[in-house]
C-alpha positions as CSV (number, residue, x, y, z in Angstrom):
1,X,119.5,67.1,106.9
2,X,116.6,66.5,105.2
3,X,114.6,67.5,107.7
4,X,116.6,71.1,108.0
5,X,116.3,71.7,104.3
6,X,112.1,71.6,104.5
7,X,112.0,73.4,107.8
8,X,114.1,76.0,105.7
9,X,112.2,75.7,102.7
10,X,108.9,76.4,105.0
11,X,110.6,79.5,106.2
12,X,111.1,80.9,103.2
13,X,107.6,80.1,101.6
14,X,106.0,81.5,104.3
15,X,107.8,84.7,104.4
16,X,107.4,85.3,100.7
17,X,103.3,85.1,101.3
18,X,103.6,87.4,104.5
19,X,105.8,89.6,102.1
20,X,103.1,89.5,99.3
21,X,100.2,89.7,101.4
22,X,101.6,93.2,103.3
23,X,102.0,94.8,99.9
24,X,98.6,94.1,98.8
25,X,96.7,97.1,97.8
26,X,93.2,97.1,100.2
27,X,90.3,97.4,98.1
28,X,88.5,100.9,98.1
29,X,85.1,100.2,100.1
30,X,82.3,99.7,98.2
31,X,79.7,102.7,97.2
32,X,76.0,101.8,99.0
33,X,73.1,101.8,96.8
34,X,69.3,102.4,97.1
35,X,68.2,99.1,98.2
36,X,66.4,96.8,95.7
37,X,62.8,96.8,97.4
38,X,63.2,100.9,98.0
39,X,63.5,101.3,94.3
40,X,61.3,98.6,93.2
41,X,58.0,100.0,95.6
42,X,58.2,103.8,95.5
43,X,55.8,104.1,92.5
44,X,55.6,106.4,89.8
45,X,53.8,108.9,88.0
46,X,52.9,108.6,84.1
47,X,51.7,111.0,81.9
48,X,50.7,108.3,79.6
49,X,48.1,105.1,80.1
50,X,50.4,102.8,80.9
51,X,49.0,99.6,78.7
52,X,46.4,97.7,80.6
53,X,45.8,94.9,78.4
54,X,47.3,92.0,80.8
55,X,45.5,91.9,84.0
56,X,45.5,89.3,87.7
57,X,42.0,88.1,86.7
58,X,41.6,85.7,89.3
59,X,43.4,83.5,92.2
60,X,43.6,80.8,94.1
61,X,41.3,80.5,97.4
62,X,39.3,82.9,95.6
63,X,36.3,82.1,97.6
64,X,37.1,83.9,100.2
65,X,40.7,85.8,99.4
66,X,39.9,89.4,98.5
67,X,43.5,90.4,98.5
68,X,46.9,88.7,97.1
69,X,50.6,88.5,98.8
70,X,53.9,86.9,98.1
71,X,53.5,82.6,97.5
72,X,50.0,83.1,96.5
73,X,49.2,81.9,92.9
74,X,47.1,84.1,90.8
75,X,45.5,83.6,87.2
76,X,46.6,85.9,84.5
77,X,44.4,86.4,81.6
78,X,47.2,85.8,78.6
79,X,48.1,82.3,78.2
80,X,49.5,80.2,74.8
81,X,47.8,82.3,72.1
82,X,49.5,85.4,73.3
83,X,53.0,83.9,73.4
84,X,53.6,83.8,77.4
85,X,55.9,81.2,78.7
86,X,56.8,79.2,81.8
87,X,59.5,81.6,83.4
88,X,57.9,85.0,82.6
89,X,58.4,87.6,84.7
90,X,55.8,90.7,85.3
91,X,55.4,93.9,87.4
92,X,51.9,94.7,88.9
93,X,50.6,98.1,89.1
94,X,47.8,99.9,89.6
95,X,46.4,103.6,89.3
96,X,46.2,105.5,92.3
97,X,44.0,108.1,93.6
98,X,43.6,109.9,96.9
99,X,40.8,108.9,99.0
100,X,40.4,111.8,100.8
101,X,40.8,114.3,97.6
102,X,41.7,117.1,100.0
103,X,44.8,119.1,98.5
104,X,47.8,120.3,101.0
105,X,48.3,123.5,99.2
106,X,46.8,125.9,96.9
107,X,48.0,124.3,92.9
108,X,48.5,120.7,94.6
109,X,45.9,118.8,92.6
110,X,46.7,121.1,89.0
111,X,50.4,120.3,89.0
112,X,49.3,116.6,90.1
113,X,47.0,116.5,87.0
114,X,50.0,117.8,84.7
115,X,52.2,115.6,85.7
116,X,50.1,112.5,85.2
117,X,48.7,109.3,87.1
118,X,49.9,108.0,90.2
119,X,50.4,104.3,90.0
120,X,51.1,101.7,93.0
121,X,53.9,99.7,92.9
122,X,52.8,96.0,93.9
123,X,55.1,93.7,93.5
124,X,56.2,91.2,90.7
125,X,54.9,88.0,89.8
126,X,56.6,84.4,87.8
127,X,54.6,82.6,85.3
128,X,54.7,78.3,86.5
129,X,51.8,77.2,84.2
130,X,50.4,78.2,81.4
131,X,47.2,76.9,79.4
132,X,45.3,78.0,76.0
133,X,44.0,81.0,77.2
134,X,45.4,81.7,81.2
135,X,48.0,81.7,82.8
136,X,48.9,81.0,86.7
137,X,51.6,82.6,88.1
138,X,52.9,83.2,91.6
139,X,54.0,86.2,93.9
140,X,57.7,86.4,94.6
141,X,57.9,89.7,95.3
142,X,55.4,92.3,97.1
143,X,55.0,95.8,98.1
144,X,51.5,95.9,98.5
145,X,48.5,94.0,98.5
146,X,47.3,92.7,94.8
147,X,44.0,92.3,93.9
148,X,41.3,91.7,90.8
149,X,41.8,94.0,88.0
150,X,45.2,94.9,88.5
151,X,47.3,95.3,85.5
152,X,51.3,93.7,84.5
153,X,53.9,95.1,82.9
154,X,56.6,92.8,81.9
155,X,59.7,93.3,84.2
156,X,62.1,95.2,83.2
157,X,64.7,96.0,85.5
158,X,65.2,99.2,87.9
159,X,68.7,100.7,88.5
160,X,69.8,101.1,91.9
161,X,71.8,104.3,91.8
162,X,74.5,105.3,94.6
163,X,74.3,107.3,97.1
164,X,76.5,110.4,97.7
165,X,78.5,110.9,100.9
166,X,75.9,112.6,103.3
167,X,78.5,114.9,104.5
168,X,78.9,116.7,101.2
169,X,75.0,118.4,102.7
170,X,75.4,122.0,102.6
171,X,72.9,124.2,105.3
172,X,73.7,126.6,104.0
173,X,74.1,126.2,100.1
174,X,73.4,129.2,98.0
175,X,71.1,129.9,94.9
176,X,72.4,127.6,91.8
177,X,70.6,128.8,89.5
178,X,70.2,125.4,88.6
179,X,66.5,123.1,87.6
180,X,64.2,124.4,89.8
181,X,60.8,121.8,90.5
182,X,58.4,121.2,93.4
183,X,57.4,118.5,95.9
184,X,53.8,117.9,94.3
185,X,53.0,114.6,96.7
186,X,54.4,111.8,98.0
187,X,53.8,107.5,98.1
188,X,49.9,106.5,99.5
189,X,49.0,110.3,99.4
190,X,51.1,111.2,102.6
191,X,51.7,115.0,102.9
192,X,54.6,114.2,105.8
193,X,57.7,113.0,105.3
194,X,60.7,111.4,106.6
195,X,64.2,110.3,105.2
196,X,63.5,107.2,103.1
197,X,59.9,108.8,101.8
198,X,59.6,108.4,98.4
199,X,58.1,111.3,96.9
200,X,56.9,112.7,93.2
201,X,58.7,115.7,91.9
202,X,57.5,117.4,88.9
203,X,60.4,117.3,86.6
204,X,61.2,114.6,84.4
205,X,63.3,113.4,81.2
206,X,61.7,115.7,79.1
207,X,63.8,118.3,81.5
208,X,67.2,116.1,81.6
209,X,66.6,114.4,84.7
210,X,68.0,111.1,85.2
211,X,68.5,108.7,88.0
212,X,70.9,109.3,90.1
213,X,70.5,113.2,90.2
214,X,70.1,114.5,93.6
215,X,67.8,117.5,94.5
216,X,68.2,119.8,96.9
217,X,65.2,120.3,98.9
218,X,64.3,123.8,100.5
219,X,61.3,126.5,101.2
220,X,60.9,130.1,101.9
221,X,59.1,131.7,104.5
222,X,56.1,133.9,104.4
223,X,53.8,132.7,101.8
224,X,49.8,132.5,102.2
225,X,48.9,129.0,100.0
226,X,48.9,126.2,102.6
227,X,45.6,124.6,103.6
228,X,46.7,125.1,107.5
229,X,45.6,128.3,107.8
230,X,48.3,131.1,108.6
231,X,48.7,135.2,109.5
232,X,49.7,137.2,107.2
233,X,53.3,138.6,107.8
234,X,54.0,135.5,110.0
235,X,57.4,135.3,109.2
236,X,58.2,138.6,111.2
237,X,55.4,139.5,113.7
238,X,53.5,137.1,115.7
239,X,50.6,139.1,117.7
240,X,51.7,139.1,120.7
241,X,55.1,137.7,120.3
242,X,56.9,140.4,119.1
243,X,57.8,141.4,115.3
244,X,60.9,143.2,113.3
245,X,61.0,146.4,112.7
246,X,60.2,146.6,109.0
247,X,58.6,144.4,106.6
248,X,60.2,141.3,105.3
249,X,58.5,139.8,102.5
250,X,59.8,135.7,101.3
251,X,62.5,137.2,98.9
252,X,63.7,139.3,101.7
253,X,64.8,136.5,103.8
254,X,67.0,133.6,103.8
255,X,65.8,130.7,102.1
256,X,65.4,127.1,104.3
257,X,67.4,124.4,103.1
258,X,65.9,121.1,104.6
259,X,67.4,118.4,103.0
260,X,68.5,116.4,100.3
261,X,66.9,113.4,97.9
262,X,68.1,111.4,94.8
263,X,66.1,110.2,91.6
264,X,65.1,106.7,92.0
265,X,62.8,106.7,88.7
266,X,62.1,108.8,85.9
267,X,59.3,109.5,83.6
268,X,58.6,112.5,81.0
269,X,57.6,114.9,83.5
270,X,57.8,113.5,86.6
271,X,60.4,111.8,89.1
272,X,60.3,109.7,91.9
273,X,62.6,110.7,94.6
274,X,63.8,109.0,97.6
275,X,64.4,111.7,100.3
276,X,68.3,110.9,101.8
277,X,68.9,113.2,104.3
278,X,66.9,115.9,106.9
279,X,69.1,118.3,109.0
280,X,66.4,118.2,111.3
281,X,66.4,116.2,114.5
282,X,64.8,112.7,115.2
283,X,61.2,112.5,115.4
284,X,60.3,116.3,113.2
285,X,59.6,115.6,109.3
286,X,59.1,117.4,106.3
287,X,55.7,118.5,104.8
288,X,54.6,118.2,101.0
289,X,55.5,121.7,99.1
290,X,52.6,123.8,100.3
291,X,53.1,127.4,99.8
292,X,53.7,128.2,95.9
293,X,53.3,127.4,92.4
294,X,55.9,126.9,90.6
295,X,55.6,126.3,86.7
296,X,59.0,124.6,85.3
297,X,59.2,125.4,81.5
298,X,60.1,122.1,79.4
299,X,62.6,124.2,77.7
300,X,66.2,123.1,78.0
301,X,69.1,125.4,77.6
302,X,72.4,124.4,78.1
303,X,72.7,122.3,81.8
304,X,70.1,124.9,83.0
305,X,66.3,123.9,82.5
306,X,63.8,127.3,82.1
307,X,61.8,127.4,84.9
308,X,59.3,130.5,85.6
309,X,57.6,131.1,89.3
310,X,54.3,132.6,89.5
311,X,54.5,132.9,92.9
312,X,57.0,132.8,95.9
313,X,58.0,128.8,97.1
314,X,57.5,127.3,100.3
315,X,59.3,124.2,99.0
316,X,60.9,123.7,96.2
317,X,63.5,121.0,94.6
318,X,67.0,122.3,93.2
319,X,68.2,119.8,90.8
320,X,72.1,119.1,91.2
321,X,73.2,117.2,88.3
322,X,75.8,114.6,88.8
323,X,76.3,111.6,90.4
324,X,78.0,110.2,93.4
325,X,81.5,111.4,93.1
């Protein structure tokens, strides 16, 4: 009988958890966000000195290590009078320049100079010992090499922002009216890129942008200020390939939507963005903005920033504001 009455009892228990466990609401999936070391490498662009006073003065195995990675211990020149601690946590950057100085379009280097100084992302670094007037620290995180002279930042963090459903990309999408910037250069001075590049845009806080914000990333056709060297007209006669009819000047045609990127890092006039999506096929990339300037006002009316071209585009970023709905 006994025996009966917990069999029964088991019965009952377990149908009450199949019950509950069929009426359990599934949790909505989870949003993806920019990875941590995507945000935390892409570099920036300042249009301030950022402070230099801390610097990696020395290392370990200094005898014959010319550069620093992740597990190395390097010698910071702050220690006890300066208030750092056992546990501190610091950024290491460094200004960047472009070895080559050869510009990929006509106003490249002038809108680079307005927007500021490039600066490397390396990687971060933990203080373990500190003495009078040093400190040692080690590398726990890298995105690059570290060497002599570079200069910390104490850590702060970096927000990972969300990323939109890619098939929200519109071809097709028509003039917004909305912030207008350019693709001045991208990470390491590459003038090609793919879908993870990160790349500078010249539109900052000053202008409203924050991260999260996704550009839109397009061109137009027919304009003369690339370094490659093009025919005039190309955009509707080819010498001995046939032409149009008539005359069709950038403004005249369809604009090139090419794909899409979203603000990763934000300073007063400039942003780093990490480009999400290309409706091109596998293996063909996207080339820095080469064909126009465009001067974006600092001016900010309503949700609409004040931007004034000087010339036609060949690429150009249209700001969507918003986030991942």
């Amino acid at each position: 009988m006994r025996a009966r009455i917990a069999v029964l009892s088991l019965s009952v228990f377990l149908g009450a958890g199949i019950s509950s466990a069929q009426n359990v609401t599934p949790a909505a999936p989870a949003i993806p966000q920019v990875d941590y070391s995507t945000v935390n490498c892409a570099g920036f662009v300042a249009d301030q000195k950022v402070p230099d006073g801390i610097r990696l003065i020395s290392a370990e195995q200094s005898n014959y290590k010319i550069t620093f990675m992740r597990g190395d211990y390097v010698h910071i020149n702050r220690g006890q009078d300066k208030g750092v601690r056992v546990g501190d946590r610091f950024s290491v950057v460094r200004p960047d320049k472009d070895p080559t100085d050869v510009p990929w379009f006509k106003w490249q280097a002038k809108l680079m100079k307005a927007m500021g100084t490039p600066y490397v992302d390396a990687g971060q670094l933990r203080v373990v010992n500190v003495q009078p007037k040093v400190s040692v620290a080690q590398v726990i995180f890298s995105c690059d090499y570290m060497q002599r002279g570079d200069i910390l930042l104490p850590y702060q963090d970096r927000p990972a922002p969300p990323y939109k459903d890619p098939a929200a990309f519109d071809h097709f999408a028509p003039v917004s009216g909305k912030p207008v910037a350019m693709l001045v250069a991208g990470k390491d001075y590459t003038q090609v890129y793919g879908k993870l590049s990160p790349v500078y845009v010249n539109l900052g806080s000053a202008q409203g942008v924050k991260v999260g914000d996704y550009f839109r990333i397009f061109r137009y056709q027919g304009s003369m200020a690339e370094t490659v060297p093009q025919n005039r007209g190309y955009q509707y006669s080819v010498y001995g390939f046939g032409s149009a009819p008539a005359r069709y000047e950038w403004n005249d045609l369809p604009r090139e939507v090419i794909g899409e990127g979203i603000v990763i890092n934000v300073n007063h006039n400039s942003s780093t963005m990490m480009i999400t999506s290309l409706r091109w096929r596998s293996g063909e990339r996207m080339r820095g903005s080469r064909k126009l300037l465009m001067r974006a006002g600092t001016g900010l009316r309503g949700h609409r920033w004040i931007c004034r071209c000087r010339r036609p585009w060949s690429k150009s970023c249209e700001g969507r504001r918003g986030r991942t709905p």
